[in-house]
C-alpha positions as a printed NumPy array, in Angstrom:
array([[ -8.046,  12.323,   6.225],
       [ -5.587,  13.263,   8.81 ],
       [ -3.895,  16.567,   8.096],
       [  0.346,  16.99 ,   8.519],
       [  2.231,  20.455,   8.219],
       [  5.278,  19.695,   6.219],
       [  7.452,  22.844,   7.371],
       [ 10.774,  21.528,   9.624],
       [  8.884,  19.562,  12.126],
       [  6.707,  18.035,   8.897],
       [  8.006,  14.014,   8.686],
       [  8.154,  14.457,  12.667],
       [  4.071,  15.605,  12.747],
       [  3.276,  12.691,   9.468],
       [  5.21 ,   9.455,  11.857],
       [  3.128,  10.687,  14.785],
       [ -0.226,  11.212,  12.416],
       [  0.15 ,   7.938,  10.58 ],
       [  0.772,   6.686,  14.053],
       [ -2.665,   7.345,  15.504],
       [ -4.454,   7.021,  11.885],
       [ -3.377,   3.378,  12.375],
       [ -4.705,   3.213,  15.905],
       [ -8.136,   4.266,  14.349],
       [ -8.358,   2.021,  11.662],
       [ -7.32 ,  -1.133,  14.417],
       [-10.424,  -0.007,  16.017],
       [-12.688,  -0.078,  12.614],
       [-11.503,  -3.317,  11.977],
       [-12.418,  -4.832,  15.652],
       [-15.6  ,  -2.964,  15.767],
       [-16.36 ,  -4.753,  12.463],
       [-15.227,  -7.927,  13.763],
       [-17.721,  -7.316,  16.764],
       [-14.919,  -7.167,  18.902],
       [-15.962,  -3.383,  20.14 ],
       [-19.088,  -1.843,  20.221],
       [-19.572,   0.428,  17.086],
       [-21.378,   3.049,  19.533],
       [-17.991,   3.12 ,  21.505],
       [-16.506,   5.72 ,  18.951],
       [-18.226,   7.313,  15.514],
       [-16.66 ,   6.348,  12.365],
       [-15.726,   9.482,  10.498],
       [-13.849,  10.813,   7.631],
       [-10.344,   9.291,   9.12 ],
       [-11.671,   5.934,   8.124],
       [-11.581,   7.538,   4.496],
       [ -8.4  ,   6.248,   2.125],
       [ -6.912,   7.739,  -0.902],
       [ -4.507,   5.952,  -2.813],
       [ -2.845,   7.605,  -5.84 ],
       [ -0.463,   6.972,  -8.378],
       [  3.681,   8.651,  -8.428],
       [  4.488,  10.709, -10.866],
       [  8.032,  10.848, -11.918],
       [  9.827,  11.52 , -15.327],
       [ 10.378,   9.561, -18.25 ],
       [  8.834,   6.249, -18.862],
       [  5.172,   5.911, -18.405],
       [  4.169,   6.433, -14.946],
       [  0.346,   4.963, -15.17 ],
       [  0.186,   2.391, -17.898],
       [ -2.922,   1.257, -15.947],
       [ -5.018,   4.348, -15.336],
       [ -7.907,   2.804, -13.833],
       [ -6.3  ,   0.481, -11.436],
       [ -6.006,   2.646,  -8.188],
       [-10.303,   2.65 ,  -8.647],
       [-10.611,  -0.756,  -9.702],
       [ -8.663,  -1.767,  -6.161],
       [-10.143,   0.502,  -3.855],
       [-13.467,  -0.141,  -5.008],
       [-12.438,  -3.682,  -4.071],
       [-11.42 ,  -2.477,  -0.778],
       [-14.604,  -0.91 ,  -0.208],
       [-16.941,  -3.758,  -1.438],
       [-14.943,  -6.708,   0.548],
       [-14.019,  -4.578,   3.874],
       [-15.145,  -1.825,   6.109],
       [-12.612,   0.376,   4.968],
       [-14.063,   3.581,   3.753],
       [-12.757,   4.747,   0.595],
       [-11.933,   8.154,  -1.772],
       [-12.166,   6.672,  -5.328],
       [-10.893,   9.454,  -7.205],
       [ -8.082,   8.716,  -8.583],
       [ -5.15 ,  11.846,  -8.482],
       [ -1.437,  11.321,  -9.308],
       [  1.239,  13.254,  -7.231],
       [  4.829,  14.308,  -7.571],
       [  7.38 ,  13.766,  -4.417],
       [  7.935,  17.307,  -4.313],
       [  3.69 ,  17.853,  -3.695],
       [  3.143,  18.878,  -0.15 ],
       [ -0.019,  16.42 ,   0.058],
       [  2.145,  13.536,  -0.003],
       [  2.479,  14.205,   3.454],
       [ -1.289,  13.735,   3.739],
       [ -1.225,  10.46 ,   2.166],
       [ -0.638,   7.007,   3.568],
       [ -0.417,   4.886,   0.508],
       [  1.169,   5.676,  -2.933],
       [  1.734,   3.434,  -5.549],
       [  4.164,   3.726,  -8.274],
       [  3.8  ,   1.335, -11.293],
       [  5.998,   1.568, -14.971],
       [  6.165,  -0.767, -18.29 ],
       [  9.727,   1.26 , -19.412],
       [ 12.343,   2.675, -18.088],
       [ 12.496,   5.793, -16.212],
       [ 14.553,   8.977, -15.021],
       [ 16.823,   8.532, -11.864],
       [ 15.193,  10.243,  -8.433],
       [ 17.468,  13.615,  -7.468],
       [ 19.015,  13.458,  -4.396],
       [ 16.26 ,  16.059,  -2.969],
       [ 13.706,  13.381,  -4.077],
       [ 15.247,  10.561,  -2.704],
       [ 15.628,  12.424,   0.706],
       [ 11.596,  13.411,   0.595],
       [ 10.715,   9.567,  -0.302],
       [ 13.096,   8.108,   2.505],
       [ 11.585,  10.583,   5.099],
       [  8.078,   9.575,   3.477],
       [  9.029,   6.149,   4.142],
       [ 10.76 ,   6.22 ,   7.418],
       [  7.686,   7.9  ,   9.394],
       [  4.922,   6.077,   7.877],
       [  4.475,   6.013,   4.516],
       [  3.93 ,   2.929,   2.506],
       [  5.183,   2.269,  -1.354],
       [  4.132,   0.109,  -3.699],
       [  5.664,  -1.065,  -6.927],
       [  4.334,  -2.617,  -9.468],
       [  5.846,  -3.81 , -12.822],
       [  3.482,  -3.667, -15.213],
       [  5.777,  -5.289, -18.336],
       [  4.711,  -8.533, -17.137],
       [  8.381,  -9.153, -18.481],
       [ 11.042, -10.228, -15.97 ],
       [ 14.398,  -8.543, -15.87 ],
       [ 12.188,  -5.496, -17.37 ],
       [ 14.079,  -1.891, -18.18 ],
       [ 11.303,  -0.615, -15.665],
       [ 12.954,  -3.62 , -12.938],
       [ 16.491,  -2.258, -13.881],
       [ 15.099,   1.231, -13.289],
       [ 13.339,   0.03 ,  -9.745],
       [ 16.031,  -1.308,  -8.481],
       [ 18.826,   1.214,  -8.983],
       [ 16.107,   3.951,  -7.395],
       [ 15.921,   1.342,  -4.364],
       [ 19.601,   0.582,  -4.361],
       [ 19.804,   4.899,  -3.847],
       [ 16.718,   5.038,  -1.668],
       [ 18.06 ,   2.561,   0.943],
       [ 22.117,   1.786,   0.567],
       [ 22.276,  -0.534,   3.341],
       [ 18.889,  -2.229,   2.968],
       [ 18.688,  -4.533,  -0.033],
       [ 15.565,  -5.919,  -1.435],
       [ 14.652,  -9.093,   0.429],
       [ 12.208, -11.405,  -0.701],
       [  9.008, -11.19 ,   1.846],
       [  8.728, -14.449,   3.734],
       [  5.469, -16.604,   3.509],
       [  4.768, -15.433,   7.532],
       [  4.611, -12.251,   6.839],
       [  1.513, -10.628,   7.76 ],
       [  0.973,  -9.485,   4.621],
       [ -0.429, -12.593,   3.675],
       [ -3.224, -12.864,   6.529],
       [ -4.238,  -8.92 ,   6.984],
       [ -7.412,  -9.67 ,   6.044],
       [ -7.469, -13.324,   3.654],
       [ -5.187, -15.717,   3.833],
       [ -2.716, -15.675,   0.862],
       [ -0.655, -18.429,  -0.221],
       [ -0.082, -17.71 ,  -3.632],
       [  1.626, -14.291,  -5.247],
       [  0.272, -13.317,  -8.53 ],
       [ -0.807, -10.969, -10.911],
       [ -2.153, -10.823, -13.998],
       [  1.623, -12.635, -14.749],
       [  3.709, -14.793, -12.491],
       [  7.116, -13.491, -13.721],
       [  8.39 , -14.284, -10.191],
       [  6.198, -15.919,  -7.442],
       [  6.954, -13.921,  -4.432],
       [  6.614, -10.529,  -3.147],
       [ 10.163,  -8.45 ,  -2.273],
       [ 10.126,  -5.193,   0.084],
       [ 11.969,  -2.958,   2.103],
       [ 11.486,  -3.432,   5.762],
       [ 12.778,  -0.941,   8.605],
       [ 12.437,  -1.815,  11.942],
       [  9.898,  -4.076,  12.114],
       [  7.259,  -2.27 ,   9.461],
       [  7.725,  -3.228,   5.986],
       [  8.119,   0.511,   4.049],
       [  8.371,  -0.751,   0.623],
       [  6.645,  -3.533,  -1.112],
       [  7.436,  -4.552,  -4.618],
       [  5.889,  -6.716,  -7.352],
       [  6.653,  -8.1  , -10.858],
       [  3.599,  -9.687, -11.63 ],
       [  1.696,  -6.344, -12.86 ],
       [ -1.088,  -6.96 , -10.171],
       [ -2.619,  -3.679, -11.39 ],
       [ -3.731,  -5.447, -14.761],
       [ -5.376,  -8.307, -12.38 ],
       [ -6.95 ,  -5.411, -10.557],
       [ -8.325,  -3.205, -13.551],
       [-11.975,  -2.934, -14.684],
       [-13.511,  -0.368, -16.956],
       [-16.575,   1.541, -15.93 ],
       [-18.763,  -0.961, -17.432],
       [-17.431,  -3.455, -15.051],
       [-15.72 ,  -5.785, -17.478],
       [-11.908,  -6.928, -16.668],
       [ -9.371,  -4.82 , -18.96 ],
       [ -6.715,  -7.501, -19.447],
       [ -6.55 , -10.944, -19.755],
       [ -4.987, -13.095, -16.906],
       [ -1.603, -15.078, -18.293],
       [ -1.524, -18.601, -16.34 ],
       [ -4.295, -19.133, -14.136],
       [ -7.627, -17.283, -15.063],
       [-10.013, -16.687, -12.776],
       [ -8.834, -18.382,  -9.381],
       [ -5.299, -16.263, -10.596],
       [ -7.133, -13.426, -10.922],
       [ -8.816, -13.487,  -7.556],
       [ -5.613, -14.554,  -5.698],
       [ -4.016, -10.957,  -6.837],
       [ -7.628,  -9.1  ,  -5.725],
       [ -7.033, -10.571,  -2.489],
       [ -3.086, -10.278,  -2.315],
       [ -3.989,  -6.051,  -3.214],
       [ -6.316,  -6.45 ,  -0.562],
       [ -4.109,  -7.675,   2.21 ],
       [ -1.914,  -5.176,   0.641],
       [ -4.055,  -2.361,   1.658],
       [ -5.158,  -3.304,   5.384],
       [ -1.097,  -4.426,   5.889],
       [ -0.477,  -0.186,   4.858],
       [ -3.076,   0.547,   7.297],
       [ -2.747,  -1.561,  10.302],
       [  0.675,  -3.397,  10.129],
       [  0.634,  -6.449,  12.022],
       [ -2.803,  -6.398,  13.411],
       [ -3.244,  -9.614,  12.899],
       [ -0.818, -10.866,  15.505],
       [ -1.881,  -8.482,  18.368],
       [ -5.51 ,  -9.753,  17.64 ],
       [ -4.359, -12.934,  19.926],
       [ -3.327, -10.64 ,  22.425],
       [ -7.1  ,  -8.373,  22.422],
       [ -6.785,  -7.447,  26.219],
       [ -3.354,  -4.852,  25.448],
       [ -5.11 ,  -3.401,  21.952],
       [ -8.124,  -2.427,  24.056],
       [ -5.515,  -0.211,  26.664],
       [ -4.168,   0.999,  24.005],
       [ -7.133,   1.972,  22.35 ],
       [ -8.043,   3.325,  25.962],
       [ -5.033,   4.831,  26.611],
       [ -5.521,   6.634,  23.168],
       [ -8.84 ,   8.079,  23.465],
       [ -8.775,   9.001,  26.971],
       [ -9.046,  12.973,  27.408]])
């Protein structure tokens, strides 16, 4: 995992770290599409990813405690993505967050509203790399933990609403193709995020997609899909999925027309 001093020049050193931690994990992906010779460039520990749960006050900050395993361990089995499957929770005011290119923040109640000091740490999170995602895990809509969500976005990012994400974004082909947004509940069948010039920062879901990802250590599914059973269930696997290699890569999956400029860049990159 790539390691980021957060002293003054910190969110300056984590854009420009997430930056080329992306450029590595293009690479992984077209060496595993047989696009590049694996013996061009050992696959180390930066391939590695850690995703971990938010901590903030009041309401209950992990109502699905074995869900950041559950999807990783999907990540791992399904891609080449190399994975840390402990699961550790972390406050905004950690200094690791700056380590860390994917949290995830999920509720069932209501919660305490971000200080101003946290706000400004999750924007500058945000703004040079970092990726959030929400998930409501009610599976009610119009939810006290929605109300709460959407006040701390409302703070987070004045001037950039929540839009809904549009069926081309490349969320949905990152690594399957998605037509369908799901959980374990449908309480509203699309995706809505935060999107800053060009990279979508902030993702959010309704549809408790944590509950669709969770298994125990037995392997048997915790909860009980609402809807659409199994092929529901497997959409919202896939959608975290996408989810996942979207954090890592961005839009990959439009430059992979254009291979010829990825593989100067990757030059450019690892040239001495």
């Amino acid at each position: 995992m790539i390691r980021l001093r957060q002293k003054s020049t910190g969110a300056m050193e984590f854009g420009r770290g997430f930056h080329r931690m992306r450029k590595k994990f293009l690479f992984l992906i077209c060496v595993c599409c047989g696009l590049i010779g694996s013996s061009a460039w050992g696959i180390g520990d930066f391939s590695k990813l850690r995703i971990v749960h938010l901590k903030y006050r009041g309401g209950n900050y992990k109502p699905r405690p074995e869900a950041v395993e559950s999807l990783l361990a999907q990540v791992s089995r399904r891609t080449s993505v190399e994975v840390k499957r402990k699961a550790i929770d972390i406050g905004l005011k950690d200094p690791d967050l700056f380590q860390l290119p994917f949290i995830l923040m999920s509720g069932d109640s209501a919660f305490d509203p971000f200080s101003a000091e946290e706000l400004k740490i999750l924007r500058s999170y945000l703004s040079y790399g970092g990726f959030l995602l929400i998930d409501d895990s009610s599976g009610k809509a119009g939810s006290a933990f929605d109300d709460s969500v959407r006040h701390m976005v409302s703070k987070l990012f004045p001037n950039t609403p929540l839009q809904k994400i549009p069926r081309n974004h490349s969320i949905f082909r990152s690594f399957y193709l998605v037509n369908r947004v799901a959980g374990r509940v449908v309480t509203r069948p699309f995706l809505e995020g935060i999107t800053l010039k060009g990279r979508t920062v902030l993702l959010y879901s309704t549809n408790d997609l944590e509950g669709a990802w969770t298994r125990n250590k037995l392997g048997h599914w915790n909860y009980d899909m609402i809807g659409g059973g199994l092929s529901q269930r497997r959409s919202s696997i896939r959608l975290g999925v996408n989810i996942v290699l979207y954090a890592l890569t961005l839009d990959y999956k439009k430059d992979m027309v254009h291979l010829p400029i990825i593989l100067e860049r990757l030059r450019r990159y690892h040239s001495p």
